[in-house]
C-alpha positions in Angstrom: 16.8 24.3 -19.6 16.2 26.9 -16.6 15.8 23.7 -14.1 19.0 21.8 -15.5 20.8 24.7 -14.8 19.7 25.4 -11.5 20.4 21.8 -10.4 23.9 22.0 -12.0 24.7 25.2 -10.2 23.1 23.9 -6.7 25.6 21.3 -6.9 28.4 23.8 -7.6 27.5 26.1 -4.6 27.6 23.1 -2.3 31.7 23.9 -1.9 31.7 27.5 -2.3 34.5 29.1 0.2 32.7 32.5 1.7 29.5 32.3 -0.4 27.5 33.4 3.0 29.3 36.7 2.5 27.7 37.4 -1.0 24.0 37.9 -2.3 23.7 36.2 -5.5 21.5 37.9 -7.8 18.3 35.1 -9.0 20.2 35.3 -12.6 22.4 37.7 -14.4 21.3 39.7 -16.9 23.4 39.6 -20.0 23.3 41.8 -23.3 25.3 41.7 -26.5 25.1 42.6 -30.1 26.5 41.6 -33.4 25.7 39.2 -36.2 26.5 37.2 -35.1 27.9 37.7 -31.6 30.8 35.5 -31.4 32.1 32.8 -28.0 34.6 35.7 -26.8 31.8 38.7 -26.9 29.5 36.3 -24.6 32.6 35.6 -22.4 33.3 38.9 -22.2 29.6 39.3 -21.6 29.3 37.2 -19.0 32.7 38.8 -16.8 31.4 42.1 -17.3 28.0 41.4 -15.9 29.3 39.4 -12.8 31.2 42.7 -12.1 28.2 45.2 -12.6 25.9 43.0 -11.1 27.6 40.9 -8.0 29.0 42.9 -5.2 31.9 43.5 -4.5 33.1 42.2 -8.2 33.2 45.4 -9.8 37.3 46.3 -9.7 38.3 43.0 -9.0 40.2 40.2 -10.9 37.2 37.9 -12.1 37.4 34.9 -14.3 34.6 32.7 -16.1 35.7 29.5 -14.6 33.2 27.7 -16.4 29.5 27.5 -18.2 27.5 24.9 -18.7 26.2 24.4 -21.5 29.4 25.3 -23.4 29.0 28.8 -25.4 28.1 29.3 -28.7 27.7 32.0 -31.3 24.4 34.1 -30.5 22.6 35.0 -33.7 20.7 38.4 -33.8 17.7 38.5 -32.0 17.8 35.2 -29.8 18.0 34.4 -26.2 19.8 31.6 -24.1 20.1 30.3 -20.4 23.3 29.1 -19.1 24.8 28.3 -15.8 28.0 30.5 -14.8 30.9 30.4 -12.3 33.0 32.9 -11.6 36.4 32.9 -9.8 37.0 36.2 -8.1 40.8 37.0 -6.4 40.6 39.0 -3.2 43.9 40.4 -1.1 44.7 36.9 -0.7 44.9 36.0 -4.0 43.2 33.2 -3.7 40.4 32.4 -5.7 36.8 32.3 -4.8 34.1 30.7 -6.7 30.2 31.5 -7.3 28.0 30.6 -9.4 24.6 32.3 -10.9 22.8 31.6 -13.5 22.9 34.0 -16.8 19.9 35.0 -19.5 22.0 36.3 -22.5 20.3 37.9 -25.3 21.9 39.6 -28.6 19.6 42.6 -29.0 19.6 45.3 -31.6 21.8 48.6 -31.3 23.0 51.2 -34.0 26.3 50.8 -35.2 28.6 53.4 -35.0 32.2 52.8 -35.6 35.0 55.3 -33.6 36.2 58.3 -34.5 38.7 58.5 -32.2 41.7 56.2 -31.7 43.2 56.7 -28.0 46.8 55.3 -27.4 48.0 54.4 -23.9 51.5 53.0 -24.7 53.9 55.6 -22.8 56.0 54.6 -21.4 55.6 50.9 -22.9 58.2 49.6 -19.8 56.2 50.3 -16.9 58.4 50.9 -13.3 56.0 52.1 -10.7 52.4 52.3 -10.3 50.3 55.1 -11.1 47.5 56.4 -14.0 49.4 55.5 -17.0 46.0 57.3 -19.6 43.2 59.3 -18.8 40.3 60.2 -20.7 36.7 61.2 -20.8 34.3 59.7 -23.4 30.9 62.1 -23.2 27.1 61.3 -24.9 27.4 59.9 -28.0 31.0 59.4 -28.4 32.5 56.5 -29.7 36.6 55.7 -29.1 39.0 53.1 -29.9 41.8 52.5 -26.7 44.9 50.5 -27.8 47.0 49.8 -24.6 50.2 47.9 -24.7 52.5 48.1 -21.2 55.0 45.7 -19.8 55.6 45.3 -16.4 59.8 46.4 -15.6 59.8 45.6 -12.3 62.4 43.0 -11.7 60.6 40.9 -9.2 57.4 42.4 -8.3 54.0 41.1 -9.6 52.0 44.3 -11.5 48.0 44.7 -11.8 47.2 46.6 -15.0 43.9 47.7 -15.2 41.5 49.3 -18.0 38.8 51.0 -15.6 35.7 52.8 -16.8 33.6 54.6 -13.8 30.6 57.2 -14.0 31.3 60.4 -12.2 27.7 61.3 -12.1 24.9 60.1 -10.0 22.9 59.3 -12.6 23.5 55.8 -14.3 24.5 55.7 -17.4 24.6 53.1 -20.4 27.8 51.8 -22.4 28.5 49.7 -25.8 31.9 48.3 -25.1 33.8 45.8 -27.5 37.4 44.7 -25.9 40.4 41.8 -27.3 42.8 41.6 -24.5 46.4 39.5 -25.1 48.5 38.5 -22.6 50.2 38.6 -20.4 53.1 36.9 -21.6 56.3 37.4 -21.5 56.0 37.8 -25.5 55.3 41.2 -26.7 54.7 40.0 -30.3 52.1 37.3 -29.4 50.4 39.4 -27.1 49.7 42.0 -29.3 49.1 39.2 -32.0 46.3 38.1 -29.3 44.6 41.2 -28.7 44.1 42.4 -32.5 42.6 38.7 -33.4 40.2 39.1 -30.7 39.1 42.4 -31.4 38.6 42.3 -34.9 37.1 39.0 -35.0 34.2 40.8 -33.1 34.6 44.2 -35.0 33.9 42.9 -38.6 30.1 41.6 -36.7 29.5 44.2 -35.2 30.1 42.7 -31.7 29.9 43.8 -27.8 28.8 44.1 -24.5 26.1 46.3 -23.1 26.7 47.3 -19.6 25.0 50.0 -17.6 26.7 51.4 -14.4 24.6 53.3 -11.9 25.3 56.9 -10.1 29.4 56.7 -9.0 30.2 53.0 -10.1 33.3 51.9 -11.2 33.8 48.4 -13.5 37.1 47.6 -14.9 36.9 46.7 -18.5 39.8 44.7 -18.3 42.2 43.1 -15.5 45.6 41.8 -15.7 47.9 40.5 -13.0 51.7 40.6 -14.7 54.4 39.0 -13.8 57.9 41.0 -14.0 58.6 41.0 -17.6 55.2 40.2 -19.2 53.2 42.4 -21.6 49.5 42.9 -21.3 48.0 44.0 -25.0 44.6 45.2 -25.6 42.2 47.1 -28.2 38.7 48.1 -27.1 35.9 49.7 -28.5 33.7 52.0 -26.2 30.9 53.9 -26.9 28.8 56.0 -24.6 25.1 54.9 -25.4 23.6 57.2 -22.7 24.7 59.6 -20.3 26.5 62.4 -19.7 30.1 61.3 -19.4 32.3 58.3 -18.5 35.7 58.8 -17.3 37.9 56.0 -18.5 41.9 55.3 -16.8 44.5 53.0 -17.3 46.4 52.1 -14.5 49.4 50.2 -13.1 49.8 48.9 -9.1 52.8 47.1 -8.6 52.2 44.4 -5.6 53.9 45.7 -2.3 53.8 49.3 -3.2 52.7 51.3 0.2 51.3 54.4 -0.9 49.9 53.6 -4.7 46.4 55.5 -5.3 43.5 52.9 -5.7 41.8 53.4 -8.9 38.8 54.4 -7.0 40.2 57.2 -4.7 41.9 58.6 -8.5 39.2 58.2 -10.7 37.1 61.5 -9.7 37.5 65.2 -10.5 36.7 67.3 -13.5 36.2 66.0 -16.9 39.6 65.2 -18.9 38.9 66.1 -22.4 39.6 63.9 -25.4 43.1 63.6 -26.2 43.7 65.1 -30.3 45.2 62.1 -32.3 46.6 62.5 -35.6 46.0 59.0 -37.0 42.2 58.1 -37.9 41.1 55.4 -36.7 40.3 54.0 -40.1 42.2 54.2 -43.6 40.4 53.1 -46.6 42.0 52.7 -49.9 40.6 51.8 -53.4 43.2 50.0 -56.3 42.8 47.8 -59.1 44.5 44.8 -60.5 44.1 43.6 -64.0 45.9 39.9 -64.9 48.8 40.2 -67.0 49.1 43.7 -65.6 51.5 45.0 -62.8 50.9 43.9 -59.4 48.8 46.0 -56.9 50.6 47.0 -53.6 49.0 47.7 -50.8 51.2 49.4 -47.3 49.9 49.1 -43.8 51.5 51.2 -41.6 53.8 53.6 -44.3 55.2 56.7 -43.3 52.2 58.8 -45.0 50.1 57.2 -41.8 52.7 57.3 -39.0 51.7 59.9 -36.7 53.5 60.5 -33.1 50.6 58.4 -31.2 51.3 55.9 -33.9 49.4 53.5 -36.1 48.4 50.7 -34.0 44.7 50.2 -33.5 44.2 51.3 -37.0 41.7 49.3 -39.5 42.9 49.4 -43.1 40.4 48.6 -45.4 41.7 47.8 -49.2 39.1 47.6 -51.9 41.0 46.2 -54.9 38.8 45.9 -58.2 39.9 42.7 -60.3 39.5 42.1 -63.7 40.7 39.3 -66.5 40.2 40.4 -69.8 42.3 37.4 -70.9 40.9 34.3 -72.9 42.1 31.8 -70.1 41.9 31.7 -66.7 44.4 33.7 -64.2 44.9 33.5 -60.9 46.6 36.4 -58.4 48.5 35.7 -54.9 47.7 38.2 -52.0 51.5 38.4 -50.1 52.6 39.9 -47.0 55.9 40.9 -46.6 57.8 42.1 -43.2 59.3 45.2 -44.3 59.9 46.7 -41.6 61.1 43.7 -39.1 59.1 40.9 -37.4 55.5 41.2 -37.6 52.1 38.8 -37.0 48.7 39.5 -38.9 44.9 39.1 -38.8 43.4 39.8 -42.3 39.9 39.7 -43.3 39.9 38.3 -47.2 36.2 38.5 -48.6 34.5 36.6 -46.0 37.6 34.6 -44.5 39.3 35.6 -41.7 43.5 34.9 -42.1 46.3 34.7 -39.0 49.3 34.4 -40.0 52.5 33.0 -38.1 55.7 35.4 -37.8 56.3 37.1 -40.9 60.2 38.1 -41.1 61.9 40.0 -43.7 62.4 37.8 -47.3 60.3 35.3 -45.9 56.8 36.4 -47.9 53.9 34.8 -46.5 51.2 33.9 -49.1 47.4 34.8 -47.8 45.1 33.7 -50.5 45.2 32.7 -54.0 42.3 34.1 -56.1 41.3 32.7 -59.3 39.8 34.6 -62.2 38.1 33.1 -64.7 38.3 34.7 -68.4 36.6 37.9 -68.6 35.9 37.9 -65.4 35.7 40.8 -62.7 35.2 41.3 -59.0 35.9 43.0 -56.1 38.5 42.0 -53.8 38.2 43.4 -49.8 41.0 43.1 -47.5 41.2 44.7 -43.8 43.6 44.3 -41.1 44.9 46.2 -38.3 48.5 46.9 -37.5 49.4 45.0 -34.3 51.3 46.2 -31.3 54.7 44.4 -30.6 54.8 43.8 -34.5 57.3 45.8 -36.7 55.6 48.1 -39.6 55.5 48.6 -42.5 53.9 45.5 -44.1 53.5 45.7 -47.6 50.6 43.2 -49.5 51.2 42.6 -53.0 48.6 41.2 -55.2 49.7 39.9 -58.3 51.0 36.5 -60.0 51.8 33.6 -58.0 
């Protein structure tokens, strides 16, 4: 495997524009978790160790042009070798490609969901550049980021950026798990985007490892907008060890004279951790008996709206079933819009559920579960509330 892609990537590098200029690493070395680690964690993988690894990569816009062989889901525990080129955009914007071979294992790492839930989302309409959210995530910490911005500039292209940098001078290791959406000019579908690819990697567990030595910056996630798009994202960091990573949001319209780099703004003292009112997670036990009244189940009510929101959110619903009946019953999960518009990713038992745009009195049926008599089990449904979308849903489990 090693020599095919070696070959493969010697005949790649035979057109590389400006390779002379960059010293390709002999391969990359690439680290995830989860179980198992799905195609978009290795992706993501793969981007964020071009960036930590190849110089000059680390705050640019870099893209997995392509792999060879094509990705796959990495169980727990296993290794793989694939062949990797990257595009990276300079000043010029155009792109230059490298390619580097890439050892990816899924290795083992405690899980420990966030307590935190950060919310950069203010102002949503973004005019000028600048550092929309600051933060400092410290030893041990684990956050959840939900950022949602569109660029208002009328003509003007926009570079959002999601950058992570260690003030110290000693390096430092981070868990990071990230679903970006966008940009597109559709705020709905963007957040849509972003929640799918996050949780799809949240319910296993998924993410990167990346370590970042004494002063480096990496940005976690790039985006070049267009006037009027939306860039959407939820990301899951953790400080594995270290002291302190500073984390920043930031916005650079093209052609602004004067706009702080992320690197000249990202020093200075330690921001602490912004208070949120919303947990991250809400979990919420019911029960549904056939021939009994339905179970209703809100996402996003007023008893969870707090002023930073409830997007980024996972609600978990255990609902305990039951069919003391003599014949067998069966029960519809239903979403309904209640509160305008609004797109969903719902995990029902092992079966993960996306559904188109839900509008009000247009109910959108989930799953149908069937109960034979006598029968009981328990039902578990999560889901996230998803930026651009309208809230509240309501799910109502009960007779078709």
């Amino acid at each position: 495997m090693r020599k095919a892609v070696a070959v493969l990537l010697v005949v790649l590098l035979g057109s590389v524009e400006g390779r002379a200029s960059v010293t390709l690493p002999e391969e990359l070395r690439v680290e995830v978790t989860g179980s198992p680690a799905p195609v978009v964690t290795v992706r993501t993988a793969l981007v964020e160790a071009a960036r930590t690894q190849l110089p000059g990569f680390g705050l640019g816009e870099v893209a997995l042009a392509s792999v060879w062989p094509p990705l796959a889901p990495l169980p727990p525990g296993s290794a793989d070798r694939r062949g990797a080129v990257f595009q990276v955009r300079g000043p010029s914007r155009f792109p230059t490609s490298y390619g580097v071979p890439a050892r990816i294992a899924n290795v083992a790492l405690p899980w420990a969901d966030a307590r935190a839930l950060l919310v950069s989302n203010s102002p949503e309409r973004v005019l000028a550049g600048g550092t929309l959210y600051r933060a400092s995530v410290f030893d041990g910490q684990v956050v959840r980021l939900v950022y949602h911005h569109q660029n208002g500039s009328p003509a003007r292209p926009m570079n959002l950026t999601v950058l992570l940098r260690n003030p110290g001078g000693t390096p430092l290791t981070l868990w990071a798990s990230v679903g970006q959406g966008g940009p597109a000019p559709d705020e709905l579908g963007a957040g849509h985007q972003a929640a799918l690819r996050f949780l799809e990697q949240y319910w296993h567990h998924a993410g990167v490892l990346m370590r970042l030595s004494g002063h480096a910056a990496v940005a976690l996630d790039t985006e070049r907008l267009s006037p009027g798009d939306v860039a959407s994202g939820v990301a899951q960091i953790a400080l594995v060890k270290g002291d302190r990573v500073d984390l920043r949001v930031r916005a650079s319209v093209e052609g602004e004279e004067g706009a702080p780099t992320p690197r000249a703004e990202a020093g200075g003292r330690a921001v602490p951790m912004p208070e949120v009112a919303a947990p991250p997670e809400v979990r919420r036990l019911l029960s549904y008996v056939a021939g009994g009244p339905a179970a209703f189940m809100v996402v996003g009510g007023s008893e969870d709206e707090a002023s930073s929101g409830i997007y980024g959110v996972v609600y978990t619903f255990v609902v305990r079933m039951a069919n003391p009946l003599p014949a067998p019953e069966e029960a519809a999960l239903v979403m309904h819009a209640e509160g305008g518009p609004a797109r969903g990713t719902f995990r029902i038992g092992n079966e993960i559920v996306e559904t188109p745009v839900v509008v009000p009195n247009r109910p959108q049926v989930l799953a149908t579960v069937r109960l034979p008599p006598g029968a009981s089990r328990e039902l578990v449904v999560s889901t996230m509330p998803e930026s651009g979308s309208n809230y509240p849903v309501l799910l109502v489990l009960g007779p078709p």
